[in-house]
C-alpha positions in Angstrom: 0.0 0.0 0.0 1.4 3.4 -0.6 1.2 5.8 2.0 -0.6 9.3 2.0 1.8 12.2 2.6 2.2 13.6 6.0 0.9 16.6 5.3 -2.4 15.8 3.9 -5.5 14.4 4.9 -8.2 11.9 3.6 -11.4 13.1 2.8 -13.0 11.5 5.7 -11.3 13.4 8.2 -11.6 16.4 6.9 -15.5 15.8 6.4 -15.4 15.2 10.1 -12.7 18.1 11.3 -15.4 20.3 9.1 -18.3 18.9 11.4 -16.9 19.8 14.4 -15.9 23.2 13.6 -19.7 23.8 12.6 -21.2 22.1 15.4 -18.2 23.5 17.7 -20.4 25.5 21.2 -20.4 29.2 20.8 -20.2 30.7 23.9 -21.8 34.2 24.5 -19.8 36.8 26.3 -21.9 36.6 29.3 -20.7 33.3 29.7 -17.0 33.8 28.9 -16.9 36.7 31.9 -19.1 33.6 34.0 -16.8 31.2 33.0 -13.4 32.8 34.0 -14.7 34.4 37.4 -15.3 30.6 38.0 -12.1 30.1 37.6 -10.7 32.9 39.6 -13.2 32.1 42.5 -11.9 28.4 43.0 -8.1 29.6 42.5 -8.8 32.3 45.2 -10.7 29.3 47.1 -7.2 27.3 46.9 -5.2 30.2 47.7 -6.9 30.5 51.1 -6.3 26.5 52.1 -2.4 26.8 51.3 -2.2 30.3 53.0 -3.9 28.3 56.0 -1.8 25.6 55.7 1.3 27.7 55.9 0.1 29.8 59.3 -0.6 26.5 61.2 3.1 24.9 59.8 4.4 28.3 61.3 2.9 28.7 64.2 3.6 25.2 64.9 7.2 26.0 64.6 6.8 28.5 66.9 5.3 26.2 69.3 8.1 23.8 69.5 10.8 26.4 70.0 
């Protein structure tokens, strides 16, 4: 069998790579700004556990000394 170049792709997978990119969701940009202060909420969320878990390792240093 002879091999296809790298480069190029059989006509089934671009049918299906054309597909997707119609049929990809469109977000709106109310959900974009929803969708990244999400994100900022649980990394501010995860923040605050490592921040607590550093003042307990310190004062427990403190404590042994």
């Amino acid at each position: 069998m002879r091999q296809k170049p790298a480069g190029r792709q059989s006509s089934s997978e671009h049918i299906i790579k054309d597909i997707k990119r119609k049929t990809r969701k469109q977000y709106s940009a109310e959900e974009k700004i929803r969708i990244v202060l999400d994100g900022l909420q649980g990394a501010f969320k995860q923040h605050d556990v490592i921040d607590n878990w550093w003042y307990c390792v310190e004062l427990n240093m403190w404590l042994i000394m």
